[in-house]
C-alpha positions, 0 to 999 in steps of 0.5 A: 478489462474494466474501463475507467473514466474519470479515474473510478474503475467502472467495476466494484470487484475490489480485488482489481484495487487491492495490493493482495490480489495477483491478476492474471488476463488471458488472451481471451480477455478471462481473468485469474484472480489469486488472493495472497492473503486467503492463498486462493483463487477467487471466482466471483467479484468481491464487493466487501472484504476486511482484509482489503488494502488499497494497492493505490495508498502507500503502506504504513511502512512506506508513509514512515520511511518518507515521513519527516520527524519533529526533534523535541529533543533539548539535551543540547541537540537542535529542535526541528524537522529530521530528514528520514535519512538523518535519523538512520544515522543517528539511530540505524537499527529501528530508526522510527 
């Protein structure tokens, strides 16, 4: 198992980091990796890869279902900041 120190994995095996990599450790310290996007297994570290997503940042998805909404709207509604759940209630279907 790679040890950390000062919050940087000591390897630079990027699926150990990455939202698309099932990791499976064996009793005898082997480790399994699966890539869900390939759909395979991967034998040998990966160093640099284009579908790489960082499983420590938030999704686009999660970031927008947090996010707060400046209102720019002056058809007598107010203008300001709209709380994710206020906009489900004006607009339930595509809120963002």
């Amino acid at each position: 198992m790679d040890k950390v120190k000062g919050g940087t994995p000591k390897s630079n095996n990027l699926c150990l980091r990455c939202r698309q990599a099932m990791i499976v450790l064996h009793d005898n310290n082997q480790m399994l990796i699966k890539c869900s996007y390939l759909n395979q297994i991967v034998k040998r570290p990966v160093v640099q890869c284009s579908y790489y997503e960082d499983k420590a940042t938030p999704e686009l998805f999660e970031m927008r279902m947090i996010a707060w909404t400046l209102s720019t709207d002056t058809h007598g509604r107010s203008i300001g900041f709209k709380s994710p759940s206020h906009l489900k209630e004006e607009n339930p279907i595509g809120f963002l």
